[in-house]
MMTF fields as JSON, N, C-alpha, C and O atoms, coordinates in Angstrom:
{
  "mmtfVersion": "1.0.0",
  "mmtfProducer": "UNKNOWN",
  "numBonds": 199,
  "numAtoms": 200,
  "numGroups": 50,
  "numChains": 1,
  "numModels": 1,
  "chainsPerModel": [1],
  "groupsPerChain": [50],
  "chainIdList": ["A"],
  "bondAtomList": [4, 2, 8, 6, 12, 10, 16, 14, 20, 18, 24, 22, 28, 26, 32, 30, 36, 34, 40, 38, 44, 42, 48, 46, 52, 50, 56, 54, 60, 58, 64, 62, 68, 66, 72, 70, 76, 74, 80, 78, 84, 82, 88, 86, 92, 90, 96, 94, 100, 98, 104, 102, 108, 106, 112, 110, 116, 114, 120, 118, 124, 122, 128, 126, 132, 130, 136, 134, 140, 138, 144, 142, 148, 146, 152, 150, 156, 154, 160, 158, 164, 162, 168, 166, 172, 170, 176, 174, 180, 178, 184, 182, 188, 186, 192, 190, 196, 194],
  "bondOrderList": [1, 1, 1, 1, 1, 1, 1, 1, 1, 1, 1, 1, 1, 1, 1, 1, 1, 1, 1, 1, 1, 1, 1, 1, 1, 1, 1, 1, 1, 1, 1, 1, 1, 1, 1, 1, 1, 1, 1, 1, 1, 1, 1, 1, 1, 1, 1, 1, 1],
  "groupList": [{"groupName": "UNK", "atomNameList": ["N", "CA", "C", "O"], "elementList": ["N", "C", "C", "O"], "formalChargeList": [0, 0, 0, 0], "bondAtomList": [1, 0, 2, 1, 3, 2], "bondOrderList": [1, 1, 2], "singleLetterCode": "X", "chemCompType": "L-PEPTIDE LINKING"}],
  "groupTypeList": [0, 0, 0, 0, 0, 0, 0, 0, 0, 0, 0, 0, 0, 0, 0, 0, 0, 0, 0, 0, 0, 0, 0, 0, 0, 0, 0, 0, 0, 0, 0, 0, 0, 0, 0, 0, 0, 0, 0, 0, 0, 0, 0, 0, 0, 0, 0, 0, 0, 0],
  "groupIdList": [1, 2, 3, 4, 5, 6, 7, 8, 9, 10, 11, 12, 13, 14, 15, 16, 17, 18, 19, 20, 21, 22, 23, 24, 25, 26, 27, 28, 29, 30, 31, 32, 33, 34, 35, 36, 37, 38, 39, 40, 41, 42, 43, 44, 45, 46, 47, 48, 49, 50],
  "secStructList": [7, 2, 2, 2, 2, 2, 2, 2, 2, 2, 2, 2, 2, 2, 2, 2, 2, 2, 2, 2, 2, 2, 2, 2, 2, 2, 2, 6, 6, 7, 1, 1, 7, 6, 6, 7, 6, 6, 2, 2, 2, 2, 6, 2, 2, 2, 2, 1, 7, 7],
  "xCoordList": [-18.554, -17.783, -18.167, -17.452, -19.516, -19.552, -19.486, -19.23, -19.725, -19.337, -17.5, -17.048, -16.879, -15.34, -15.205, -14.919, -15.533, -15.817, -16.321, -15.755, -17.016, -18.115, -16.976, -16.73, -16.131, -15.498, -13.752, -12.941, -13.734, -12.745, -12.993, -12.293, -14.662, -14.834, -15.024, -15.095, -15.107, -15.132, -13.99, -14.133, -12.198, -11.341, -10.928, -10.381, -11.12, -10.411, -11.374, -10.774, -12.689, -12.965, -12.424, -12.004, -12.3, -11.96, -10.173, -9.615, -9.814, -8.388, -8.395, -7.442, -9.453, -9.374, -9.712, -9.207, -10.701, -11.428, -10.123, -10.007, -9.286, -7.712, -7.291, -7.678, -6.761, -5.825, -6.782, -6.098, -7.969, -8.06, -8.256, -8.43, -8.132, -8.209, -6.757, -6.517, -6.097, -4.704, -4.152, -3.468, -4.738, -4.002, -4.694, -4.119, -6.235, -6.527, -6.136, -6.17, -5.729, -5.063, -3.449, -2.739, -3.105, -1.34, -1.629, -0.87, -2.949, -3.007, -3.441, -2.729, -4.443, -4.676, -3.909, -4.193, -2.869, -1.93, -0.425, 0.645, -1.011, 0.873, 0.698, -0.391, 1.775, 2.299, 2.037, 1.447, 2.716, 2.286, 0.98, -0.042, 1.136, -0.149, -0.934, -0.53, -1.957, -3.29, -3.862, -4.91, -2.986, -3.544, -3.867, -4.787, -2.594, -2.575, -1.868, -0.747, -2.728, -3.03, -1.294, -0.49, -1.278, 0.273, 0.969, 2.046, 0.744, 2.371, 2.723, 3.797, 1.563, 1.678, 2.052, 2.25, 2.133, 2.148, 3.465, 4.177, 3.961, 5.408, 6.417, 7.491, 6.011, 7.034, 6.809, 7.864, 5.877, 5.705, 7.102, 8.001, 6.863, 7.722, 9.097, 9.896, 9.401, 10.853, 11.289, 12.498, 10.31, 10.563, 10.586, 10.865, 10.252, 10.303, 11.45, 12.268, 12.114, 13.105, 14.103, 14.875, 14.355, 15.63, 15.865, 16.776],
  "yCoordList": [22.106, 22.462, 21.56, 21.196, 21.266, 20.755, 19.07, 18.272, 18.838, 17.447, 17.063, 16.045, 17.999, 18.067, 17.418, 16.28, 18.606, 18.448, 17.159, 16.487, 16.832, 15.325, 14.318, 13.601, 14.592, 12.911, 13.481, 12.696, 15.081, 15.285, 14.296, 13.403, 15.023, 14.337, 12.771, 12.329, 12.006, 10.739, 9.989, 8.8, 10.582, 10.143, 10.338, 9.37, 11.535, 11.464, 10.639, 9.726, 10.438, 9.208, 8.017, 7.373, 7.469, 6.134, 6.43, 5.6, 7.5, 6.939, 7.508, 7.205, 8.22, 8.109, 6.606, 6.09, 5.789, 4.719, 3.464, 2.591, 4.017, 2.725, 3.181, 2.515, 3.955, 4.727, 3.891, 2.966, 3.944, 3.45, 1.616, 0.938, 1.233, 0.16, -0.628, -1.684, 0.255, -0.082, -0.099, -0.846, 0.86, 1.063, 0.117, -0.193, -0.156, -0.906, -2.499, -3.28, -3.067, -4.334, -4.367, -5.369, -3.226, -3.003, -3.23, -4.137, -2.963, -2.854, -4.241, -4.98, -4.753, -6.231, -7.343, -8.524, -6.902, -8.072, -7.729, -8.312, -6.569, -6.345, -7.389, -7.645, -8.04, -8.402, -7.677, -7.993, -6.726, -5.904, -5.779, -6.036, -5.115, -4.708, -3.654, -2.554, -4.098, -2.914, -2.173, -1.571, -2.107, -1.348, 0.246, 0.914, 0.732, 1.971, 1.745, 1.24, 2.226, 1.921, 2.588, 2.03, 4.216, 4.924, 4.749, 5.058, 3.996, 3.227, 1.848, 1.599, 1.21, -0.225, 0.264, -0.652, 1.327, 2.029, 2.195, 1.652, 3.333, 3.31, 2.112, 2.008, 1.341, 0.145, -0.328, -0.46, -0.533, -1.654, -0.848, -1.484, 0.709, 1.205, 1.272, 2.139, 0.528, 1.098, -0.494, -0.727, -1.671, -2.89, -3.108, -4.125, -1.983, -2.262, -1.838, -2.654, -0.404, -0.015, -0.892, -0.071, -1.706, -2.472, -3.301, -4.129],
  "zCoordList": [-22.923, -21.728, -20.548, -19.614, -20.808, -19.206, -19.357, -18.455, -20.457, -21.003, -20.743, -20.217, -21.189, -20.398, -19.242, -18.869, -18.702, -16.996, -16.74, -15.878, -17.173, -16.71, -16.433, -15.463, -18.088, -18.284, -17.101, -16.609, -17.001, -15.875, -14.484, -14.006, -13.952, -12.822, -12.915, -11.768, -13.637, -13.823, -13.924, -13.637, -14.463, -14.301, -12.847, -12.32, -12.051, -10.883, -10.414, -9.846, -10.332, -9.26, -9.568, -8.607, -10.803, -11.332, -10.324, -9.606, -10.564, -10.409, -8.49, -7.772, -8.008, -6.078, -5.739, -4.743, -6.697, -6.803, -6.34, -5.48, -7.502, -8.07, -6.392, -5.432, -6.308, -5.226, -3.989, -3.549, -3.403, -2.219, -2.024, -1.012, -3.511, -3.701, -3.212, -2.628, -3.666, -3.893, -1.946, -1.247, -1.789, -0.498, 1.01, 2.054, 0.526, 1.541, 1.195, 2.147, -0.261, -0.154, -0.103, -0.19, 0.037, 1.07, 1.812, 2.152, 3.22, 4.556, 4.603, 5.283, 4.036, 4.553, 4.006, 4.205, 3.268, 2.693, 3.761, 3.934, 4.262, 5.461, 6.343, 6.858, 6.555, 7.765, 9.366, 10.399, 8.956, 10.401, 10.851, 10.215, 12.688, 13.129, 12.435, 12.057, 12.344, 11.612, 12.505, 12.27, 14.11, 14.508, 14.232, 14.702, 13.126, 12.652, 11.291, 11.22, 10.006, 8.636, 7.906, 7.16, 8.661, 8.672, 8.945, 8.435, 10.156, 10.786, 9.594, 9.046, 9.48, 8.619, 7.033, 6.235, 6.656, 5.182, 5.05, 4.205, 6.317, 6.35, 6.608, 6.016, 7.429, 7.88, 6.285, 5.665, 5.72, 4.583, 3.419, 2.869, 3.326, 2.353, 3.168, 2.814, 4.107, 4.162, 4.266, 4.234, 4.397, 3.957, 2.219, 1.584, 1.816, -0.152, -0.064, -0.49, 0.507, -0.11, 0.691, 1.186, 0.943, 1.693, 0.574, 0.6]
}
């Protein structure tokens, strides 16, 4: 049981791990100001969906 659990808690870090990876090279590969990470997240997704 707790061996479960182990390899549970070990996928969600690997994949919070992917996830903040992912999102801080969106922010330093945007174009836009970095002055705010949410503002630069949204402008970036409504420049994908165009």
């Amino acid at each position: 049981m707790s061996h479960r659990a182990l390899m549970k808690t070990t996928l969600l870090e690997k994949a919070i791990t992917v996830l903040i990876a992912l999102i801080l090279t969106f922010i330093l590969f945007s174009d836009d100001d970095l002055a705010s990470p949410r503002d630069t997240t949204m402008a970036g997704l409504q420049h994908t969906r165009r």
